[in-house]
C-alpha positions as CSV (number, residue, x, y, z in Angstrom):
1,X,-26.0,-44.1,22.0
2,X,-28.9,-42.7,24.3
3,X,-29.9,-39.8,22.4
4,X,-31.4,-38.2,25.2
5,X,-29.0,-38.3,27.8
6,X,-27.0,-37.0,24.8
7,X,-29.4,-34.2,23.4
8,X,-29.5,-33.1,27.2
9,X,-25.5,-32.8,27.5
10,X,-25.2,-30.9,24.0
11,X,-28.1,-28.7,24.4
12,X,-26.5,-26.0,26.5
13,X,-23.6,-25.8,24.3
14,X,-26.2,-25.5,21.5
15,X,-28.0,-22.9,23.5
16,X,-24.9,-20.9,24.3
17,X,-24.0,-20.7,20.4
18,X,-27.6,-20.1,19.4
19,X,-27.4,-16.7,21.9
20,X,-23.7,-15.9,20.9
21,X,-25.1,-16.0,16.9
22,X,-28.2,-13.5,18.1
23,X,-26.0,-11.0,19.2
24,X,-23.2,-11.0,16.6
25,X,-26.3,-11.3,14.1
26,X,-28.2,-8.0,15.3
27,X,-24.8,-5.8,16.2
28,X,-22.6,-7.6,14.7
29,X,-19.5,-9.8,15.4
30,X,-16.9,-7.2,16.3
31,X,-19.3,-6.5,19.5
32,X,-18.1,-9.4,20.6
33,X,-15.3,-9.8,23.4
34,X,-12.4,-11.5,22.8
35,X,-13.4,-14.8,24.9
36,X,-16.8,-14.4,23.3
37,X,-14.9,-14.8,20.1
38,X,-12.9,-17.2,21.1
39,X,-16.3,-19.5,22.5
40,X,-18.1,-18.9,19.5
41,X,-15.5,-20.7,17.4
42,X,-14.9,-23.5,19.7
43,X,-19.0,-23.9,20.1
44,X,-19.3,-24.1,16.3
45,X,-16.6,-27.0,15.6
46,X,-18.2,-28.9,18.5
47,X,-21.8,-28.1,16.8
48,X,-20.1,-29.1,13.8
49,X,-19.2,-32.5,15.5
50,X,-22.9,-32.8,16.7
51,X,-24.2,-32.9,13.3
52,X,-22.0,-35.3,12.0
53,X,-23.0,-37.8,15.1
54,X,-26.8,-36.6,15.0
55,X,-26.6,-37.6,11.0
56,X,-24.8,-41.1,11.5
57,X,-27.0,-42.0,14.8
58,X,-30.3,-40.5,12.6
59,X,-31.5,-39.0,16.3
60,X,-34.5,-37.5,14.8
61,X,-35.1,-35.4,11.4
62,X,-36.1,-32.2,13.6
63,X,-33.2,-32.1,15.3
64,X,-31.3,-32.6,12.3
65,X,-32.5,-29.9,10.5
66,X,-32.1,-27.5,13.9
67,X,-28.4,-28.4,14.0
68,X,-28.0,-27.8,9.9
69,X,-29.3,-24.3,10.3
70,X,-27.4,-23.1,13.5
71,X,-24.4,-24.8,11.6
72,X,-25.1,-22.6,8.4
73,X,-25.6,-19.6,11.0
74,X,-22.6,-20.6,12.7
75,X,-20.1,-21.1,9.0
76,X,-21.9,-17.1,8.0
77,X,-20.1,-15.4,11.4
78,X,-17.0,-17.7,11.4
79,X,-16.2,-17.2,8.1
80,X,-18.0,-14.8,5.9
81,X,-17.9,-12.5,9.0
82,X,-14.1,-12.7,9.1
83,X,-14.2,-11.8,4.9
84,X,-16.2,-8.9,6.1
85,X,-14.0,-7.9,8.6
86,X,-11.2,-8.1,6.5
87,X,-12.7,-6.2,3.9
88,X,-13.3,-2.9,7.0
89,X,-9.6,-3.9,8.1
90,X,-8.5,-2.6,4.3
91,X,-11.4,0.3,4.7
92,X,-9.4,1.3,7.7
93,X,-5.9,1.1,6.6
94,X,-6.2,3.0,3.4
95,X,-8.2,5.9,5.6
96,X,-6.6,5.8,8.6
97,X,-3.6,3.3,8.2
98,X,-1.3,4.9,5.7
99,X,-1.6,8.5,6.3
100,X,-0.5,7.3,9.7
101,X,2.8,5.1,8.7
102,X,3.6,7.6,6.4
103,X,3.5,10.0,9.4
104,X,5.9,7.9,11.8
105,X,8.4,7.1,8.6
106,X,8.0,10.9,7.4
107,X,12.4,11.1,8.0
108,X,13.1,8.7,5.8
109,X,10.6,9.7,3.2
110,X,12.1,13.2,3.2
111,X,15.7,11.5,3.2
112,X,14.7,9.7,-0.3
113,X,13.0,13.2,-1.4
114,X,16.1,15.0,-0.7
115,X,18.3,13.1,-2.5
116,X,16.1,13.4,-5.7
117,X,15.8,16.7,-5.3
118,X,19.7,17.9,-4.5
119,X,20.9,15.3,-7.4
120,X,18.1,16.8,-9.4
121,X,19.3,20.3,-9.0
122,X,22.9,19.4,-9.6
123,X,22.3,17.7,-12.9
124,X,20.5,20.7,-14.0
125,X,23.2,22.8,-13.2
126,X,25.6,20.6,-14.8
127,X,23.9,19.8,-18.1
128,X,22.8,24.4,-18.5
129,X,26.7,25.0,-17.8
130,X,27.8,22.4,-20.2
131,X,26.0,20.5,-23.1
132,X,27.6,17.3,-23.8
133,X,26.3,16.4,-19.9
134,X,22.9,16.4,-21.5
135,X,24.2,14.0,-24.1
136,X,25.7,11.2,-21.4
137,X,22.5,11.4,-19.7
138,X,19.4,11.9,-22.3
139,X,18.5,8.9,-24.9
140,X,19.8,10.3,-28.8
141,X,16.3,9.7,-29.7
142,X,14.6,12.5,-27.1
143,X,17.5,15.0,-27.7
144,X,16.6,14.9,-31.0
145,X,12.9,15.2,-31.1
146,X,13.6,18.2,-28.5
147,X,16.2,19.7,-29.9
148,X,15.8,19.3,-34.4
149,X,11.8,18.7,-34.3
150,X,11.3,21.2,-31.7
151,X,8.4,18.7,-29.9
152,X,8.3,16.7,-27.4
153,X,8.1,12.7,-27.2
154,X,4.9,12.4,-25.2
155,X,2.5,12.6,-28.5
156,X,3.4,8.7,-29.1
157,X,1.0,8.0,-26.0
158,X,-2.0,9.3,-28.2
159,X,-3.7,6.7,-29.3
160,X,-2.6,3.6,-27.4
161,X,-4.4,5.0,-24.4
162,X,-4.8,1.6,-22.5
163,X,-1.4,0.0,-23.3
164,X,0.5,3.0,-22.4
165,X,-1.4,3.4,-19.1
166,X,-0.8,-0.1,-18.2
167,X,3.0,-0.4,-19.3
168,X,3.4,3.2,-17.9
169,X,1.4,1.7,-14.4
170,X,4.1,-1.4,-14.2
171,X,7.2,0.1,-15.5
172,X,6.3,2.8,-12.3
173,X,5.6,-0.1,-10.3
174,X,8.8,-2.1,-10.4
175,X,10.8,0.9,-10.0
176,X,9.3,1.2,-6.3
177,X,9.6,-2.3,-5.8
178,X,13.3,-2.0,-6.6
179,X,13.4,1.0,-4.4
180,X,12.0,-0.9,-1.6
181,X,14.2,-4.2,-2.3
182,X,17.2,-1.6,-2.4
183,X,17.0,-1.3,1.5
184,X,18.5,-5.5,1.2
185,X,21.6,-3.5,0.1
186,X,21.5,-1.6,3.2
187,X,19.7,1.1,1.5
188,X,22.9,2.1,-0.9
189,X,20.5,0.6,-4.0
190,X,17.2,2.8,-2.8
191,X,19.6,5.9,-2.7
192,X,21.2,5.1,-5.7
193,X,17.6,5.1,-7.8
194,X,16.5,8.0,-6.1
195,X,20.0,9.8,-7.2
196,X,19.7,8.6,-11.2
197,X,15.7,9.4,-11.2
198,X,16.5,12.9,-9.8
199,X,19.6,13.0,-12.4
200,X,17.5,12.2,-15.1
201,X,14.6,15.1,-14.0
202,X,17.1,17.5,-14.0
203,X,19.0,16.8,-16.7
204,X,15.5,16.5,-19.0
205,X,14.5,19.7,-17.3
206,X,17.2,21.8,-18.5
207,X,16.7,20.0,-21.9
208,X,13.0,21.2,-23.0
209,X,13.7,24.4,-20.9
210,X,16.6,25.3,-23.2
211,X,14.1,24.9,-26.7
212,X,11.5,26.9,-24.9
213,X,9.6,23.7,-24.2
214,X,9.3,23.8,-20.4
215,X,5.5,25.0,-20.2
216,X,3.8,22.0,-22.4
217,X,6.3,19.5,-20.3
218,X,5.2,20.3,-17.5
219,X,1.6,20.8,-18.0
220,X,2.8,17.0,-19.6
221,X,4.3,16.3,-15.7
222,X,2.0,17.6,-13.3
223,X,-1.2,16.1,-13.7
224,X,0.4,12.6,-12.9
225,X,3.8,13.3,-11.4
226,X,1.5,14.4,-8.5
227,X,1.4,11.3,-7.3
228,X,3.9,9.2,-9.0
229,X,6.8,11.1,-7.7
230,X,5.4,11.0,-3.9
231,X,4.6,7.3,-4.9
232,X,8.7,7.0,-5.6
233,X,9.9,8.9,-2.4
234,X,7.4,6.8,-0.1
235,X,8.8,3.7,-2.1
236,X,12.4,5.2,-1.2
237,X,11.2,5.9,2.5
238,X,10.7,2.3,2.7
239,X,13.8,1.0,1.5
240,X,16.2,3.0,4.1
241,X,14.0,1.7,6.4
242,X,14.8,-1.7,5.3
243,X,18.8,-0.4,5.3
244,X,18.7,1.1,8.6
245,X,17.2,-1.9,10.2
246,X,20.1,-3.7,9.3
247,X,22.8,-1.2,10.0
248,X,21.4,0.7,12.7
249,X,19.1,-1.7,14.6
250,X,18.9,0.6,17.6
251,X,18.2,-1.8,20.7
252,X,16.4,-4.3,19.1
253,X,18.3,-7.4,17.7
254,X,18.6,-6.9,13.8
255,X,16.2,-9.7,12.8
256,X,14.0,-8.0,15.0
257,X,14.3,-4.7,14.0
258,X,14.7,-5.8,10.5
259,X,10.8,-7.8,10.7
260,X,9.4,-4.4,12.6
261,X,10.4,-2.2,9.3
262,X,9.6,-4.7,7.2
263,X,6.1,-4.4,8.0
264,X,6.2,-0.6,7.3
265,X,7.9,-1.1,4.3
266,X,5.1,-3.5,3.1
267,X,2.2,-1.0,4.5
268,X,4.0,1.6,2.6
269,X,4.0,-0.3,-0.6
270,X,0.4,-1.5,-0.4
271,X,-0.4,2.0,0.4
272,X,2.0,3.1,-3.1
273,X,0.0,0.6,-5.3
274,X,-3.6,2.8,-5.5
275,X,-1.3,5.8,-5.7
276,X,0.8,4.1,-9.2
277,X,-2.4,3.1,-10.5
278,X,-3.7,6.1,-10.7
279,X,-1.1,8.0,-12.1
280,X,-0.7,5.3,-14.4
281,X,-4.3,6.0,-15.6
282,X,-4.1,9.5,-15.4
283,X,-0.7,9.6,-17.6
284,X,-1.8,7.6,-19.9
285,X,-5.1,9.6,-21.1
286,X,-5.4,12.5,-19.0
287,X,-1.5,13.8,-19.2
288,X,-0.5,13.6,-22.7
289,X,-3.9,14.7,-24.1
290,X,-3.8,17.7,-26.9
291,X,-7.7,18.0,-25.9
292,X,-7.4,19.7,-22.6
293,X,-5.7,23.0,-22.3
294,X,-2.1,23.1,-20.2
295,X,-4.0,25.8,-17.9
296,X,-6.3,22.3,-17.1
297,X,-3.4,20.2,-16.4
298,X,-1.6,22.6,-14.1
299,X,-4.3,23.2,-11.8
300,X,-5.0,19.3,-12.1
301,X,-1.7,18.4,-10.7
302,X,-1.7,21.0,-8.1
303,X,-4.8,20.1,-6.5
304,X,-4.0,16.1,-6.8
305,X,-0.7,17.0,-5.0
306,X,-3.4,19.3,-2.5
307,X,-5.4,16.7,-1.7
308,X,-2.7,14.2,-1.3
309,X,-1.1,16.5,1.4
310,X,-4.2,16.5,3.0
311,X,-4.7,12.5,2.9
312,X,-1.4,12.0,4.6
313,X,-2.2,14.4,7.7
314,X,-5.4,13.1,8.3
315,X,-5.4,12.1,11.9
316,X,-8.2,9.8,14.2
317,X,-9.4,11.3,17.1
318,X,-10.5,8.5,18.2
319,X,-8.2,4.7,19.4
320,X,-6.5,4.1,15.7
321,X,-5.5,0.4,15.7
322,X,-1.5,-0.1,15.5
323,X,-0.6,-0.4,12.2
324,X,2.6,-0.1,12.6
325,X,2.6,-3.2,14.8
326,X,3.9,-6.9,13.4
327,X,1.3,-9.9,13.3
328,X,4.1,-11.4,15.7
329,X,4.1,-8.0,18.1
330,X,5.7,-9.7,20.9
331,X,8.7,-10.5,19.3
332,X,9.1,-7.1,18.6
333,X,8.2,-5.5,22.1
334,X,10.3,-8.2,24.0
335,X,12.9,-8.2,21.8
336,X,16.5,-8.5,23.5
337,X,18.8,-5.7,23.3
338,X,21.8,-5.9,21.4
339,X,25.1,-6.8,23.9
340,X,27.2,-5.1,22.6
């Protein structure tokens, strides 16, 4: 090989990379353009190449060593700068990204809300007007603590602190992973769990509210149910979207419509998973604590559920990347409408 003739091929290539590297070094890579992008990753396997020959033909140790450090530059914005840009992709999704799906898929979470709520107030109704309903509904075991030991269950929690936050942060967990699956049933599951949680919440309501239990249960419910509950209907939210995807795909073809809210479904749920863990913490030894006065835990909840409200409205002035859109957007957007 004639290493000159060589060296002066390669050099501009190195060259190019070596001012490519400057810039994404001093303002970083995402001032790069797209085709700027796009070169730097091509220059760095070919540099990459260069090595390799400039090692095998020993060209010179000098040159050697300048290829091994624009290569080590060159690995640090290829790869570590995509971590890092993965990392501000998250940073953006949980500030911007959710509050903004939860925005565009607000219908269906207030359909799964709903249907908690109305099924909540009928089994209320149902078990105060007649007593055996509570029966059918409620575990023997908590109708009897209620009901002959006048207490209610939640001091069991005290003093397993950490396995009742974790087994209370899973057990939440799976039910809005079944929620979301649900929508496979064409969203008759995800309604179904929404009805029987709400069924259950009413029913236990009129329970503790009966034996003059109410206030301590729900100075018991608020602090956490501030965010598990939303957790549930967002996790409901993105079932039916799953469901109406596959009986309603508008003008989209159904697998099309059906990946589109799919990827909602999934930003909902990573979106849910902070939200569980939380609770999960905050039921396990904030909730059930004798420690802090019910007063605490009222105003607790309330200003979680505040704040939460607030989070979910948040809006960017500024160009908010589309989060709503499908690693495989084209499909979506040129997606043939159904015939018939």
């Amino acid at each position: 090989m004639n290493v000159q003739r060589w060296i002066a091929r390669r050099e501009p290539n190195w060259k190019r990379l070596d001012n490519l590297l400057q810039l994404a070094e001093t303002k970083g890579i995402k001032t790069l353009s797209a085709s700027q992008i796009k070169d730097l990753a091509s220059l760095y396997r070919s540099l990459s190449a260069d090595l390799a020959r400039a090692r095998t033909n020993k060209v010179g140790k000098i040159l050697t060593q300048d290829l091994q450090k624009l290569t080590s530059r060159g690995y640090n914005q290829v790869y570590q700068g995509s971590k890092r840009q993965e990392w501000q992709q998250v940073k953006e999704f949980y500030l911007w990204g959710f509050p903004q799906i939860v925005q565009e898929t607000w219908q269906y979470i207030a359909i799964a809300t709903g249907i908690f709520f109305l099924t909540g107030i009928i089994a209320w109704w149902y078990a105060w007007n007649d007593p055996t309903f509570i029966t059918i509904t409620v575990p023997e075991h908590l109708i009897k603590k209620v009901q002959e030991d006048g207490e209610l269950w939640m001091g069991s929690i005290v003093g397993v602190e950490p396995l009742a936050s974790s087994s209370i942060a899973i057990n939440n967990l799976s039910v809005c992973f079944a929620a979301i699956a649900g929508g496979i049933t064409a969203g008759l599951y995800t309604l179904f769990l929404m009805a029987s949680n709400g069924l259950s919440i009413g029913t236990i309501t009129t329970l503790v509210s009966k034996n003059n239990l109410a206030y301590p249960f729900w100075a018991f419910v608020f602090p956490h149910g501030s965010l598990e509950l939303p957790a549930i209907f967002f996790a409901g939210g993105a079932g039916l979207l799953i469901g109406k995807a596959m009986i309603f795909p508008g003008k989209y073809r159904r697998i099309d419509a059906l990946k589109s809210n799919s990827t909602k479904a999934a930003q909902l749920l990573f979106g849910i998973i902070p939200m569980l863990i939380i609770a999960g913490t905050i039921e396990g030894f904030f909730s059930p604590s004798p420690l802090i006065p019910s007063p605490i835990k009222y105003l607790t909840g309330i200003g979680l559920f505040l704040l939460l409200a607030l989070y979910c409205c948040r809006h960017k002035n500024s160009e908010v990347t589309d989060y709503s859109a499908t690693s495989d957007n084209s499909v979506v957007l040129d997606a043939k409408p159904n015939s018939a």
